[in-house]
N, C-alpha and C positions, 0 to 999 in steps of 0.2 A: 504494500500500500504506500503510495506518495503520500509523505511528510510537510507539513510546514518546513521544515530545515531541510529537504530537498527542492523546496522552490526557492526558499532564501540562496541557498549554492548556488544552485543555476541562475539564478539573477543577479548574482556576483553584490548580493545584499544583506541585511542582517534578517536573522528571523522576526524579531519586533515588528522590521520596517516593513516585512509579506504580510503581519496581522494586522496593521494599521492601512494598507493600502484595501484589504477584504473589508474591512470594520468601517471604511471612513470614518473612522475618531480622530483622525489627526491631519494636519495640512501635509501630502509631498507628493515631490514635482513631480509633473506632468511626464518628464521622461521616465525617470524610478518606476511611477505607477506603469506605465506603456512596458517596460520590462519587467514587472514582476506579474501583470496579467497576461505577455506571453509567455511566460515560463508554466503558466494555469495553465494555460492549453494545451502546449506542449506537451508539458509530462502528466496530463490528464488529472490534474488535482482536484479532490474536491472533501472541501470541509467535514470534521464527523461530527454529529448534529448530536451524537452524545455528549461528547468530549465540550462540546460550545455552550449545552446546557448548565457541565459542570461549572467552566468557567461563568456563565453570567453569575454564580454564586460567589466569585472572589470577595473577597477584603479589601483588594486593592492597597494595600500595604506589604510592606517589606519592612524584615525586622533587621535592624543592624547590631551586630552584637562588638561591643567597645570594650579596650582592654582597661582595667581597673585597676592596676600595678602602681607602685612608686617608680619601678624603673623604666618606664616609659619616656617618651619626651608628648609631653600631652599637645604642645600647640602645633606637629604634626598631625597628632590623631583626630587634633577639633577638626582642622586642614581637611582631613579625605572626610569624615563625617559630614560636615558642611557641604562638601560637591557632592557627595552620594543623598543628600538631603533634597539637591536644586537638581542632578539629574531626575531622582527619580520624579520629582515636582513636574517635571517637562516632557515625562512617558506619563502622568496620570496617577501617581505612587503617592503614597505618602510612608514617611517613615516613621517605624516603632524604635526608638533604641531603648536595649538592653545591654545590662553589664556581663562581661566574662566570669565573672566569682563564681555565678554557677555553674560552669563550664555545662559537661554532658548532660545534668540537670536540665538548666537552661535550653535547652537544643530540644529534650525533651518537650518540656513544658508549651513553648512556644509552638510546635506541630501538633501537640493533642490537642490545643486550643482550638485551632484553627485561626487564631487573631490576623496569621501574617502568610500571603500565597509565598513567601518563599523569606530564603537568609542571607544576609551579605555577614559573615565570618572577618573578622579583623586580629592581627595577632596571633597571627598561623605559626603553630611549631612544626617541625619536622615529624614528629609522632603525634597532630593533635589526638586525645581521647576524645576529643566531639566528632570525627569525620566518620568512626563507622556507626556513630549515632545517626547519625544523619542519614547514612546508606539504609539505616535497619528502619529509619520511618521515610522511608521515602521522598524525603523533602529535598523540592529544588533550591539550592545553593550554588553562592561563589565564594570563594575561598579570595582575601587580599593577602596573602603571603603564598607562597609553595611547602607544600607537604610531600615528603617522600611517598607517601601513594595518596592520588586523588581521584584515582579511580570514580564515573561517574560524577564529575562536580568539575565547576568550570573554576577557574584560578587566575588571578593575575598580579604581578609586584614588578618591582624594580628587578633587573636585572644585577643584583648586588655582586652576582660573579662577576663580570663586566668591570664594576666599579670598584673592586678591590683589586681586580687587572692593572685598572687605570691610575692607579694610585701609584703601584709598580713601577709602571712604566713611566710616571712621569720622575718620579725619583731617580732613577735606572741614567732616562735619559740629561739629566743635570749630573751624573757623574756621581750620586752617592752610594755608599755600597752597605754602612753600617746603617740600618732601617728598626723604631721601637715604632708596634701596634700597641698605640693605647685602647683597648674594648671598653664596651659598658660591664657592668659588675657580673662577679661572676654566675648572681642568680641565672642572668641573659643567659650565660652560655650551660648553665646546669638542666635548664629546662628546654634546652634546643629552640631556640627562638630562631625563625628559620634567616632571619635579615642579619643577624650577626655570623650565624654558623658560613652561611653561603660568601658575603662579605671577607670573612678570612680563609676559609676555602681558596678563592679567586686571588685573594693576594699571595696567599702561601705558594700557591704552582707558578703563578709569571713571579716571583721573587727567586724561585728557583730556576727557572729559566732564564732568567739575566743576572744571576750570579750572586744575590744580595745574600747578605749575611742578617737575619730577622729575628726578633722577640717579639713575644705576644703577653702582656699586661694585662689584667682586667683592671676596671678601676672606677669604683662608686659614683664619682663624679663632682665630691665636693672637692674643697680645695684643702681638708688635710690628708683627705684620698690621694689626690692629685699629687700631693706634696711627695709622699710615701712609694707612689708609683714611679714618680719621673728620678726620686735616690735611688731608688733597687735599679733601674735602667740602667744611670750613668755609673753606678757602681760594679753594673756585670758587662756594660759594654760603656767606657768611658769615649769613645769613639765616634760614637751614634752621634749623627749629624742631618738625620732624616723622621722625621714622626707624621704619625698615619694617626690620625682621630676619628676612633667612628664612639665620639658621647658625648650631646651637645654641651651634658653641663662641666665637662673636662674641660673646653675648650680654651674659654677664660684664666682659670688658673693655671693652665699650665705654660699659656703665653707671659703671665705674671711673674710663675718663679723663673721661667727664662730669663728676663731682662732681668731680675734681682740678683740670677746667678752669671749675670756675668755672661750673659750667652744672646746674642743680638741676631734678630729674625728679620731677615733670611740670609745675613751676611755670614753667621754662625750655624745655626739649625735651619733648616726646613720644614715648616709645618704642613701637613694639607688636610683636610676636613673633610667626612662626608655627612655634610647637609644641606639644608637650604640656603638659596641664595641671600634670603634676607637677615639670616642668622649671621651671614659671612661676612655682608659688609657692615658691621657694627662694631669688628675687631680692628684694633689698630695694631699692625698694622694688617687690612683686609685679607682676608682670608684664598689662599689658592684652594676649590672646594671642588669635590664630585658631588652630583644633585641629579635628582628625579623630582618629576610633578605629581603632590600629593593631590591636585588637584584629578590629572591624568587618570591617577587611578581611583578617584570616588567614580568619575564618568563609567570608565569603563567596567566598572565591577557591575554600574546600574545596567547597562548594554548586554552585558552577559545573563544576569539576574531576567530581566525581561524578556532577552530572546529565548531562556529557558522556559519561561511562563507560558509564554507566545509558544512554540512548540509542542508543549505535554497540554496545553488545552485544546489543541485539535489533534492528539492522538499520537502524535510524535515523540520519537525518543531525543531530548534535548543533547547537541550536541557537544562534547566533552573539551570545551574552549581554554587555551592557554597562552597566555598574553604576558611575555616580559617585555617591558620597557626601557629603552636604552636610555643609559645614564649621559651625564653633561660634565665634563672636564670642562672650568674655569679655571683659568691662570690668573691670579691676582699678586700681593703683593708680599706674602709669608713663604715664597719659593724662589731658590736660586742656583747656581751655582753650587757645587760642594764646595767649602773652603780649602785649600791646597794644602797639604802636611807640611809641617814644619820638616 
């Protein structure tokens, strides 16, 4: 039987945009509509009057489930919440958010309801316990992180291998060889939080490929943390002339005890950051930064989320969408040169 998400393919379009051109619920263009009603004819499509009864029963909301942590950076996570809030506003959606504390509970609760036709997932670990909840109630979900198996669920994030790449290589290519990753704390990496795992993944292999010599830090993010992390560095590698930051609240103090220790950035060390741009330029001096749009991916979680909707309400198996995002290498003003040995 022809699918919704076999006329969305052959019309080189989303599935949402085949249910909104059958529906007329929503404005698009003239040509879209003229391609996705020859794709009807063509491959003989025709709606199941089951399936279209279930859905006139939606909810019409989507539940967002938000992480609840201290070691988060929250004015990222407001960031996608906020876009997955106006996308969905602009398919018709409104949004439910819920907290993560209750993890698999939570996942539960929200499908037996029935309050929410589907879930946008934020705060993806590599092993979450909620994804095979999610498989055993049948509920359509997107994943905003990657999970070692997501089988059945569409998923989308930054590209954070990519961005630990690019970290590498931009150090690599200014000539330094001795490189400290400062991480967020170690909770991050005890609970496989998949944006930090993949992040040093990426940098670990191209650091090895271009010959760096690297540590890996965790570090809570205030500034006696900070303080504590950046001695043990220069104590096991007095050398290190390169630092890789993936924690925004590291970032601060650790440019602070530079200049008080005597270590002037970027004629001394090399700092580079992965976050936002407007994080970066607030530092003096301005931060050389990898960044993705947390904007980016509120949209595209809502795009996924609906074209699953759109799909399993005319009978269709929603297809298994995977969406990484390439990162953005800015060169600003905390990278340079390595300094020459004495």
């Amino acid at each position: 039987m022809v699918t919704i998400a076999d006329v969305a393919r052959h019309a080189g379009v989303s599935s949402s945009t085949v249910s909104y051109v059958l529906s007329g619920k929503r404005a698009i263009s003239e040509e879209t509509r003229r391609r996705v009603r020859s794709s009807v004819r063509e491959l003989g499509y025709h709606p199941n009057a089951g399936a279209r009864a279930l859905a006139a029963r939606r909810s019409h909301i989507i539940a967002l489930m938000v992480p609840l942590r201290t070691d988060v950076y929250v004015p990222v996570m407001m960031e996608i919440a906020i876009s997955v809030t106006t996308a969905a506003r602009q398919h018709g959606y409104d949004v439910l958010l819920i907290t993560n504390d209750e993890g698999p509970d939570g996942v539960r609760r929200i499908a037996a309801s029935g309050l929410a036709d589907g879930l946008i997932l934020m705060d993806v670990e590599l092993d979450d316990e909620r994804i095979p909840v999610l498989r055993a109630q049948g509920t359509q979900a997107t994943l905003i992180g990657l999970a070692d198996d997501a089988r059945g669920l569409s998923c989308v994030d930054h590209d954070f291998v990519a961005a630990g790449a690019l970290c590498a290589d931009h150090l690599a290519d200014l000539g330094h060889r001795e490189i400290a990753f400062i991480g967020y704390g170690s909770g991050v990496y005890h609970r496989h939080a998949g944006y930090a795992e993949r992040t040093l993944a990426g940098f670990r292999d191209r650091a090895g490929q271009r010959g760096l010599r690297f540590l890996h830090r965790t570090c809570e993010g205030t500034y006696e943390s900070t303080a504590g992390t950046l001695a043990r560095v220069l104590a096991d590698r007095p050398g290190t002339t390169g630092f890789v930051v993936q924690n925004e609240g590291a970032i601060g103090p650790l440019l602070t005890l530079l200049r008080t220790g005597g270590r002037t950035v970027p004629e001394d060390v090399s700092v580079i950051a992965l976050c936002q741009d407007q994080l970066a330029e607030q530092f003096a001096p301005r931060l050389t930064a990898v960044t993705g749009s947390a904007q980016e991916l509120g949209r595209v979680a809502v795009e996924q989320i609906v074209g699953r909707l759109a799909a399993a309400s005319e009978g269709g198996r929603p297809d298994d969408d995977r969406a990484l995002l390439t990162p953005t290498l800015t060169v600003r003003e905390s990278t340079g040169p390595a300094p020459l040995l004495p």
